[in-house]
N, C-alpha and C positions, 0 to 999 in steps of 0.2 A: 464345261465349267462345273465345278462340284457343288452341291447344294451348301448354303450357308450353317455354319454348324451352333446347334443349339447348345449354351452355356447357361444362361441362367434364365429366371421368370417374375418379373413383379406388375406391374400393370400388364405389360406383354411382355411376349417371351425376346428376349435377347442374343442374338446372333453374333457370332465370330465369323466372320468374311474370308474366306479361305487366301483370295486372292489378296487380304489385307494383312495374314498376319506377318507378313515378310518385313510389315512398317514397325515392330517390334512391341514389347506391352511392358507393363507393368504389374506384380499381384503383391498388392502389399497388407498391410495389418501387425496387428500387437500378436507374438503368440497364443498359441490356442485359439484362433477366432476361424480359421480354418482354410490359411493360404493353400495348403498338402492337398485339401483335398479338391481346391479347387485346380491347383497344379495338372492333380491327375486326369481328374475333368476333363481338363483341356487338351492334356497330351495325348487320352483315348480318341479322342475327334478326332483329333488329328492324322491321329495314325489309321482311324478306319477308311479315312481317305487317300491313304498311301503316300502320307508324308513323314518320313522318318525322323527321329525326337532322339536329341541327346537331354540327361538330366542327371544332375548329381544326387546323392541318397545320404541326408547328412546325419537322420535321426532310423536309417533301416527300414521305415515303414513304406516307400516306394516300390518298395520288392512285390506288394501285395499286387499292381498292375498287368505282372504275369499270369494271374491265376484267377477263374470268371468271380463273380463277386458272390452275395446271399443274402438272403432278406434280415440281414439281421434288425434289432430293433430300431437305431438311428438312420436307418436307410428306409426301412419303413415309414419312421415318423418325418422325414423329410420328405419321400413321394407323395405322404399325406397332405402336407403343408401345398405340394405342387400339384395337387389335384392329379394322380398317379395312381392308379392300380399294383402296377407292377412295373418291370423294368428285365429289358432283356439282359438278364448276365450273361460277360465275355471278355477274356483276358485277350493280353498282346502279346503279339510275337516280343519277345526281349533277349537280348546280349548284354549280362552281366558283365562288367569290368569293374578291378582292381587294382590299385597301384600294387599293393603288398601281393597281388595272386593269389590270394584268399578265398574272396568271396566273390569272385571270378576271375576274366581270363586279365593276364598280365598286361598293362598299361604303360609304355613307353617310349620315351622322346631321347635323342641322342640330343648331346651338349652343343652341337653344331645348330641342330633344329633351333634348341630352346635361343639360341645369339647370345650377345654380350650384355643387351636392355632387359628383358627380363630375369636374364640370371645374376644381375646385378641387383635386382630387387630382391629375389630371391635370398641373396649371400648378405643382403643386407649394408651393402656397402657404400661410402660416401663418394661423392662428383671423382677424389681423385682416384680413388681405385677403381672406381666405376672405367674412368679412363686407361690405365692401368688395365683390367680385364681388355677392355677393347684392343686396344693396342696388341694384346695376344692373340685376340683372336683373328687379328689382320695378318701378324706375323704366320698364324698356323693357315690361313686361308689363302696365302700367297706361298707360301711354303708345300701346298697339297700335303700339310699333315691333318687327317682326320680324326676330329673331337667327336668321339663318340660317348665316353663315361667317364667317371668323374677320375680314374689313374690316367685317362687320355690329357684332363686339363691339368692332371698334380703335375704333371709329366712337363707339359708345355711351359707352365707355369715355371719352375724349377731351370728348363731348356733359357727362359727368357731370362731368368733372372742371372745364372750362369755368364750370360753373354749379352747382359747389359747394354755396355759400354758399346760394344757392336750395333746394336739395335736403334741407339741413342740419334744415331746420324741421320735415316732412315726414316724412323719411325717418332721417335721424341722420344723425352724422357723415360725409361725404366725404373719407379722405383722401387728399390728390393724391400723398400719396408712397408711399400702397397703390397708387395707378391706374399709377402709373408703375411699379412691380416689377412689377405682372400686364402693362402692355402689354410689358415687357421678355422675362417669359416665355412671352406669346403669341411673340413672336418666332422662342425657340429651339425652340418647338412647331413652328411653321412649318417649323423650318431640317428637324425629324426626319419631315415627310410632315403633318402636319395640316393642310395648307389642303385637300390632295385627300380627308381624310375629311370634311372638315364640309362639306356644300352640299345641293344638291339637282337631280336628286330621293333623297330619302331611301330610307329601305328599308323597305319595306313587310312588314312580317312576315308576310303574307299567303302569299308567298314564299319563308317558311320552310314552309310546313306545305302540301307537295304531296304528291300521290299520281301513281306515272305510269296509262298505259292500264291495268297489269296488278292495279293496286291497291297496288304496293310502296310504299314510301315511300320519298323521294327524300333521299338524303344530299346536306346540304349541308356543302363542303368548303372552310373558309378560307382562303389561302394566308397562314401567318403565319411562315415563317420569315424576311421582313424584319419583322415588327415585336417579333419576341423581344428583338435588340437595344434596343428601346425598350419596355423590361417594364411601364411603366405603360402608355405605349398601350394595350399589349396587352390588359390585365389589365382597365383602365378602358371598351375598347371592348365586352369578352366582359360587363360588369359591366351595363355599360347595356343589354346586348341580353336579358340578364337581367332586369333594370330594367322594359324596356320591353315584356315578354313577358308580366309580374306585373301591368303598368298596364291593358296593353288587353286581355287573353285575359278571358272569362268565366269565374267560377264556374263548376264542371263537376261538381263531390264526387269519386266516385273511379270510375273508366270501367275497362272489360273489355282496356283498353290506352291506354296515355299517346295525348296531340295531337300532344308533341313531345319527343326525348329528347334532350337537352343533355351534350355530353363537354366537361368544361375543361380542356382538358391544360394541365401545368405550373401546378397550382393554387397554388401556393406562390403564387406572384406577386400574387395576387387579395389572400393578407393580410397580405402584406412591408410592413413601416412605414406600415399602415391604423392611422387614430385608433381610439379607442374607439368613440367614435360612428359612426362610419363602418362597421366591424365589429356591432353593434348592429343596424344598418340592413341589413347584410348576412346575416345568421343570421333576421332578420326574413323577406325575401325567399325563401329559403332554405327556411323552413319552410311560407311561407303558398302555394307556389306550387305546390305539390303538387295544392291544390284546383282549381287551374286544369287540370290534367292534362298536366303539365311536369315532368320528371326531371330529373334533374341528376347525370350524373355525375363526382367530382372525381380527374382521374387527375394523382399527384406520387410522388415519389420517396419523400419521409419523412411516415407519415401525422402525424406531430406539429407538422408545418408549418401543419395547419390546426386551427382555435381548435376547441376541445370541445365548444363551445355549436353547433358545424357540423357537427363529426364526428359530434355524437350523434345526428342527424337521416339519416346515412346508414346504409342498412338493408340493401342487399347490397353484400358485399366480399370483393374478390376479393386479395388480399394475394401477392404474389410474393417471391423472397428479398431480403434484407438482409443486408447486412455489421456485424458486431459488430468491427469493427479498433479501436473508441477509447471509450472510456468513456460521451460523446453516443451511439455508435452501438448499445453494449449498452442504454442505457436506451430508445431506440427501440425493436427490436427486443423488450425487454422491456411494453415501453407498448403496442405493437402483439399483443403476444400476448395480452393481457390485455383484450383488446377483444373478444375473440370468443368465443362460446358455450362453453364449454372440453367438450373431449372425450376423454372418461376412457382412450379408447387411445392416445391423442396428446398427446405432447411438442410443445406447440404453439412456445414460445421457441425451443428448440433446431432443431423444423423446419424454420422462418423460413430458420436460417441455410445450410440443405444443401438446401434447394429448386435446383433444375436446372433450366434456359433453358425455360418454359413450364411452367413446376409454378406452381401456387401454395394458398394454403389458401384455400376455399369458402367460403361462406357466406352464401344466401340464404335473402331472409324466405319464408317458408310463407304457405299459403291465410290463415291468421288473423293475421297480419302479427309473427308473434315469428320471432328468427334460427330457424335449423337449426344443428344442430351443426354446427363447421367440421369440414370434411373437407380430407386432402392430395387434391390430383387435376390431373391433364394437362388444360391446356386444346384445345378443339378447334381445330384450324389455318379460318380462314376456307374461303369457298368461294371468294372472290374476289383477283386477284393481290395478293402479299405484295411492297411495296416501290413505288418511283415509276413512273411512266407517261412515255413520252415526248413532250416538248413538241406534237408534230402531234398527238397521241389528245390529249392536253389542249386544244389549239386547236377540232379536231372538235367536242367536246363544247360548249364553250362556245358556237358559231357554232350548231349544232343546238337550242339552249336556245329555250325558248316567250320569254324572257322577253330573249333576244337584241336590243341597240339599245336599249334603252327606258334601261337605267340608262349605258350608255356616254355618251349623249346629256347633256348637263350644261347647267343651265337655274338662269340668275340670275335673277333676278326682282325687282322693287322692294323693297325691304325697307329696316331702317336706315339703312344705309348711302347710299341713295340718297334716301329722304326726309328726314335730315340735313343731306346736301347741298343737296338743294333750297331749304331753310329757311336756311341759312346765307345761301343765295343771294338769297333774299326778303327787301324792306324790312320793317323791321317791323310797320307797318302791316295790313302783306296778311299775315301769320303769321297761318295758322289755330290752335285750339288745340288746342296739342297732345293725342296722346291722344284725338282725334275725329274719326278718318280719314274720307272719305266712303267710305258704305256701299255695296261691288259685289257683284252676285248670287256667289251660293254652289253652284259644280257639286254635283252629286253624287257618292257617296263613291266610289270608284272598286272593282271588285271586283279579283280577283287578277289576272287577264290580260287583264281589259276594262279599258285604258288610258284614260287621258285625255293627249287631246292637248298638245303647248305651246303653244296657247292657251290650252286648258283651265284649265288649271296656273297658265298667269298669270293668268287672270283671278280667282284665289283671292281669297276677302274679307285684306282686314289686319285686319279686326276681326270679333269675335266677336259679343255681342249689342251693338248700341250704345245701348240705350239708359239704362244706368244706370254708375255707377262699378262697381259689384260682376259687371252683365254684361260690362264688359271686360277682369275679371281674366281671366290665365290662371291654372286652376288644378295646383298640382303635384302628385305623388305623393310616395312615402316615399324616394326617390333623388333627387327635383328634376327627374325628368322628367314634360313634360305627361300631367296625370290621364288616366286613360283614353283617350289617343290625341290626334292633333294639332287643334287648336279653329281650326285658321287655313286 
């Protein structure tokens, strides 16, 4: 059992329960009061007990956790405050990723993965196009045409609209004036960076959940300050990898420390103009994934941003100051005091609001999983540098990665798009039917950094079992990403 890892210090010192943080948390606060740094904080702990850490990097300054820290002045006057000498500096193992491939290694999900429920959020589309997409993607997942990128779905799209009236009997309604608003917003998807997320090869979660030589676990580091401006990407990418983490991670019950511990910053965004449903789906997620041995912590600004049926499922939180300037703002403030174990010496509302840059109120779950009373307390300053890295130590790292070339490398492959084509291309006659691709041998599953070549890779079956109608379903999970990992 690993020792309980020390986060912050007010009366006493305060402890994160390794074996707790799977129960999920909360880091919330007004800008600048110093969610980042307590992020990092926590996700060094973490990791020096060999729990690997996914986190998005939405302002650049997370990059600084690669590389060991320095005494500079406000780290100084922080271990002052915490009665501190000094402090062992030391970076984490980290794997840069990028959607763009920029400012690291390439980030992406084929249009199969992402399903027809998040890509719908995504495309921004209303109930009946949302139905409309489905409906495609039934026709392509019965059909063994595989959606891999976004000319895989113009393609299918175009295929169903085409042969409507075919479809109709089967399947229900086609309409072509739903198919034409989605391919319009496939478009401006395109125009905001989604052709470079959807392709392959995809991303292998396997990938999230390293350890280096020394045991640490390896921070992986998003580069998302260009997809902030595009909040649903953002929101929808972090959702699926979420998604996709619930589908294929095993049952585990509750281990002596998470597989993998999850930071969403800028959570708001996750449930800004979410359906009902959608929300539903996500509080589901949410809850069940804890047995997987997956944390999740949601760091925003206002914890009222996020829906109650979510908030109540996180168990430690860390809460920094807020501003009471406006009536919204005192009922926050209000809403958030009222969340925590109340502690009979403590003005917890009033707290809130004269917390100073690294203060914030405590509150983790204990051995039997109930809060502890909140406590005020200083957080500990990381061990690792505070703030960004410069582009050559970022490049370094990346180039040094096990996993270096493999996702840079972008590999089309026959899919819709291309057996479409071909059939367009074919009398009719010689159309095979669709939906009973011939069967090609099936590599083996690939481990984390034993590769499969692009051979390999092409020679993937398009079909699943063939031989019945039910063995060519694909089947989905509770987001519309494939059940339990890729069938293709």
């Amino acid at each position: 059992m690993p020792e309980p890892l020390l986060i912050a210090k007010g009366e006493r010192e305060l402890y994160l329960l390794p074996q707790m943080a799977n129960r999920h948390g909360l880091i919330a606060g007004a800008t600048g009061t110093g969610k980042t740094v307590t992020l990092q904080t926590m996700a060094q702990k973490l990791s020096q007990i060999g729990v690997p850490i996914f986190m998005a990097d939405v302002k650049g300054d997370l990059a600084g956790i690669s590389q060991p820290g320095s005494a500079v002045p406000k780290v100084t006057e922080r271990l002052g405050h915490l009665g501190l000498a000094d402090l062992a500096f030391a970076g984490c193992p980290v794997t840069f990723w990028d959607v763009f491939g920029e400012q690291g290694h390439p980030v992406r999900a084929t249009i199969s993965d992402m399903g027809p429920v998040l890509l719908s959020r995504l495309l921004n589309l209303n109930d009946t196009q949302s139905g409309v997409l489905s409906l495609v993607f039934k026709i392509a997942d019965d059909s063994g045409l595989l959606l891999l990128d976004l000319k895989d779905l113009r393609a299918m799209l175009q295929h169903a609209g085409d042969h409507a009236r075919e479809f109709t009997t089967e399947y229900g309604n086609v309409s072509t004036a739903s198919i034409g608003a989605i391919q319009r917003n496939l478009l401006a998807l395109e125009q905001q960076g989604g052709d470079q997320f959807f392709g392959e090869p995809a991303l292998c979660l396997d990938d999230l959940l390293q350890t280096d030589s020394n045991g640490h676990g390896v921070v992986n580091v998003l580069a998302a300050d260009r997809l902030i401006p595009s909040p649903k990407i953002y929101s929808t990418f972090l959702l699926w990898l979420l998604a996709e983490l619930f589908e294929q991670l095993p049952e585990v019950g509750d281990l002596d420390r998470p597989k993998l511990v999850f930071f969403f910053d800028e959570a708001h965004l996750l449930f800004a103009d979410a359906p009902k449903a959608l929300l539903e789906k996500i509080e589901q997620v949410v809850r069940l994934i804890r047995s997987k041995g997956v944390g999740v912590f949601f760091v925003t600004q206002n914890p009222l941003d996020i829906p109650d049926t979510v908030l109540g499922q996180l168990g430690n939180r860390v809460q920094h100051a807020l501003r009471a300037f406006t009536p919204r703002d005192q009922k926050t403030v209000r809403a958030a005091a009222q969340t925590f174990r109340s502690n009979p010496q403590l003005d917890v509302e009033k707290t809130i609001t004269e917390l100073v840059v690294g203060e914030a109120l405590v509150s983790m779950l204990e051995a039997d999983g109930s809060p502890s009373i909140v406590e005020r307390a200083l957080v500990f300053p990381p061990e690792s540098q505070i703030g960004p890295i410069r582009p050559d130590q970022r490049q370094a790292i990346i180039e040094q990665s096990v996993i270096y070339g493999h996702y840079e490398r972008v590999i089309d492959r026959e899919s819709a798009y291309e057996m479409l084509k071909a059939r367009r291309a074919t009398p009719p006659e010689r159309i095979p039917t669709l939906g009973m691709p011939a069967p090609t041998p099936i590599p083996a599953p690939r481990t984390s950094y034993g590769r499969q070549s692009t051979g390999e890779v092409l020679l993937k079956s398009a079909a699943r079992a063939v031989g019945s109608q039910l063995g060519r379903q694909i089947m989905r999970g509770v987001l519309g990403s494939i059940l339990g990992g890729r069938r293709f």
